[in-house]
C-alpha positions as CSV (number, residue, x, y, z in Angstrom):
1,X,0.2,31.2,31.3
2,X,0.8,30.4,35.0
3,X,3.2,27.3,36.4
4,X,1.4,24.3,37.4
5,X,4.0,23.6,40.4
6,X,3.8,27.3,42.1
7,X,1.1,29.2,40.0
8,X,3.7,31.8,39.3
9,X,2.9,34.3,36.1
10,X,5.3,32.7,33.4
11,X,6.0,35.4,30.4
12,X,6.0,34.4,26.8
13,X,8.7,32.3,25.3
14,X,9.9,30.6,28.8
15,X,10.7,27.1,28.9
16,X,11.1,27.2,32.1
17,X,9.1,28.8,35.6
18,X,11.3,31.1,36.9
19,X,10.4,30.8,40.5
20,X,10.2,27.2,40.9
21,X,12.4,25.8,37.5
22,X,9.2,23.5,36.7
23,X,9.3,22.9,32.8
24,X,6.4,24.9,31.3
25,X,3.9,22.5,29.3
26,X,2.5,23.9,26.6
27,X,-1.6,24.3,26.2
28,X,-2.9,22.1,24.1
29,X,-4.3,22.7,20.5
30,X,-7.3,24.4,20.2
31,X,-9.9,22.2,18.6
32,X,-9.5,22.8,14.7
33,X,-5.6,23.8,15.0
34,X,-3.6,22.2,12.4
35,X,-1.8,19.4,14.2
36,X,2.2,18.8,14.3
37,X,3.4,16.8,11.7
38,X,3.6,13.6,14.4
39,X,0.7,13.0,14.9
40,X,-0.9,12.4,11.6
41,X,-2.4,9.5,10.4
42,X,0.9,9.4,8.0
43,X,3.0,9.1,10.6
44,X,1.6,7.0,12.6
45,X,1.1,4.2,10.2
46,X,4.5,4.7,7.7
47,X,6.3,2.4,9.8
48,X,3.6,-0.6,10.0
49,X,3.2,-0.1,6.0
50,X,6.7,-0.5,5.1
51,X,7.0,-3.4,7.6
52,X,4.1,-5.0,5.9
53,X,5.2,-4.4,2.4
54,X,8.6,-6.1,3.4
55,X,6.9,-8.8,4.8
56,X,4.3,-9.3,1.5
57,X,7.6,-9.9,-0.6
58,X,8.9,-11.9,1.3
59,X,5.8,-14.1,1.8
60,X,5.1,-14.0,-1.7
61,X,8.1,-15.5,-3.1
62,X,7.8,-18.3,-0.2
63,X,4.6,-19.0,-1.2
64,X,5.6,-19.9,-4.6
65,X,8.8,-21.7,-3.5
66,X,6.2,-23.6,-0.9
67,X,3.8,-24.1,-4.2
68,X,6.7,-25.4,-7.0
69,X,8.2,-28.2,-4.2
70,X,4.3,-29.3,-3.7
71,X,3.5,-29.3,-7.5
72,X,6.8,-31.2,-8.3
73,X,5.7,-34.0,-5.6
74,X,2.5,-34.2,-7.4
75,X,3.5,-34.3,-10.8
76,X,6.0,-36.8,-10.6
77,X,8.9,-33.8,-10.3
78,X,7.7,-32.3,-13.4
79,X,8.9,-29.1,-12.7
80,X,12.4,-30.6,-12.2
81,X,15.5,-28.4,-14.1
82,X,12.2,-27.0,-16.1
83,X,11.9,-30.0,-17.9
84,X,9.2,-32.2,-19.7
85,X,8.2,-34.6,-17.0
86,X,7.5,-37.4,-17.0
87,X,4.1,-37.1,-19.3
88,X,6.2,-35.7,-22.2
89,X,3.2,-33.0,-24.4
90,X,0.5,-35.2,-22.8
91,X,1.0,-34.0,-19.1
92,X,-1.2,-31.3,-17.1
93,X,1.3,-28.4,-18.5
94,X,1.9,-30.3,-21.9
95,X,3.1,-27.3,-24.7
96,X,3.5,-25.1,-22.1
97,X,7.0,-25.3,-20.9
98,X,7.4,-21.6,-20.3
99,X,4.7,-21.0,-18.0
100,X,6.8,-22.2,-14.6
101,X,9.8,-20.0,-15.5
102,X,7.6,-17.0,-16.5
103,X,5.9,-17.0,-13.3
104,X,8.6,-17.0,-11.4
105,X,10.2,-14.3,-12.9
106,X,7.2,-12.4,-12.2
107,X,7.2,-13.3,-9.0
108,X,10.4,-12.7,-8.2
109,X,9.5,-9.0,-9.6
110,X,6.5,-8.5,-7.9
111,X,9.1,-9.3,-4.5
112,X,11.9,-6.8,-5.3
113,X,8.6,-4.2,-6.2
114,X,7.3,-5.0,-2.7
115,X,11.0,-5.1,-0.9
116,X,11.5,-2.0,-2.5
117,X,8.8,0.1,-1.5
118,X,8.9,-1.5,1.9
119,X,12.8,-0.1,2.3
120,X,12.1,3.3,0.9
121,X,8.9,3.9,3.1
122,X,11.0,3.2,6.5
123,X,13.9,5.4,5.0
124,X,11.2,8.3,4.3
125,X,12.5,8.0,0.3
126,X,10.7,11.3,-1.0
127,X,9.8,9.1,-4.5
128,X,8.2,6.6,-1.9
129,X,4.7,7.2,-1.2
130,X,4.6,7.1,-5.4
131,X,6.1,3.9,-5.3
132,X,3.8,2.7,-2.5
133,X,0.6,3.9,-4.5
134,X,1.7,2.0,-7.9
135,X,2.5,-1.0,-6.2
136,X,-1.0,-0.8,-4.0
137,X,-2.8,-0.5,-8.0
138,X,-0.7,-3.4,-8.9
139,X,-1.6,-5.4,-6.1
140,X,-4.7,-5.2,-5.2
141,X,-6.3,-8.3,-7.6
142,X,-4.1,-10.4,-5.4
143,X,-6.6,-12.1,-3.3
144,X,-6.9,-11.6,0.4
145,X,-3.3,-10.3,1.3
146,X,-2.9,-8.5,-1.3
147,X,-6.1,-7.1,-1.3
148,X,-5.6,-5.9,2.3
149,X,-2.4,-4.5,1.8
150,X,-3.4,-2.2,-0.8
151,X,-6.5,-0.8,0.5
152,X,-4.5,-0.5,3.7
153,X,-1.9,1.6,1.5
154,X,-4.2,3.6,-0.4
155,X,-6.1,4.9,2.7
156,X,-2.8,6.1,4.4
157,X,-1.0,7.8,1.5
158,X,-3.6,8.3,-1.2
159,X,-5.6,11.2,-0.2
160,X,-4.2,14.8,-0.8
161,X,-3.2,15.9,2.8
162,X,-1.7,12.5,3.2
163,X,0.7,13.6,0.2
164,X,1.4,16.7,2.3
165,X,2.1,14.8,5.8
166,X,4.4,12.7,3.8
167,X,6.5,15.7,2.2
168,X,6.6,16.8,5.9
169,X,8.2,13.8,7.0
170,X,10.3,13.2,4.2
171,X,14.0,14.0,4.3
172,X,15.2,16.7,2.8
């Protein structure tokens, strides 16, 4: 290899040329050359997935709060302290006085899932990409964001030399 300042021969294993002191840049990989850990597609997307799955959550359990304030205008605050509103059995919900409090709960599950997987992607969380995947299955009936989300997931850590780039970047 020569030095792209002087031209100078530069021997094997020198960082630097020993005529001029110009840092020696290394050739770039030949075509077909496995590539360096950072720059796979992995890597390059962890930090928008985990941002995203963060953000999902979060938007999810707004959503919800945002739907139960608009359905308790409607209703005559129906859905006030979970009680019967103001149609007794006979209302929209009549019999049904578990529904509201059951899906909140799983709402509220669905957020800590998607916090969770979010925090543990940034941190690298070797049990992560697992996570990720389950929750991308789980999620992926959810119309539109939901939808998008997952498939976004699935194509960065679902096929097998993604599982490998991850174990790369993964803490010890």
């Amino acid at each position: 290899m020569y030095c792209g300042g002087c031209g100078q021969l530069i021997p094997p294993g020198q960082q630097f040329c020993p005529n001029c002191g110009r840092p020696v840049v290394p050739p770039a990989a030949a075509p077909g050359a496995p590539t360096p850990w950072f720059y796979t597609r992995v890597h390059r997307h962890i930090q928008a997935l985990s941002i995203l799955w963060i953000a999902y959550g979060v938007w999810t359990l707004f959503g919800w709060l945002i739907a139960l304030s608009i359905f308790g205008g409607f209703l005559g605050n129906y859905f006030g302290h979970w009680n019967h509103g103001p149609w007794g059995e006979f209302g929209p919900f009549g019999g049904m006085h578990w529904l509201v409090p059951i899906i909140t709960i799983v709402l509220i599950g669905r957020t800590i899932l998607s916090v969770v997987t979010g925090i543990a992607l940034v941190n690298r969380l070797s049990w992560a990409r697992i996570l990720a995947i389950v929750a991308a299955f789980l999620t992926i009936l959810k119309p539109i964001t939901g939808t998008v989300l997952a498939i976004y997931t699935l194509w960065v850590l679902l096929p097998g030399p993604s599982g490998q780039e991850y174990e790369q970047m993964a803490p010890p």
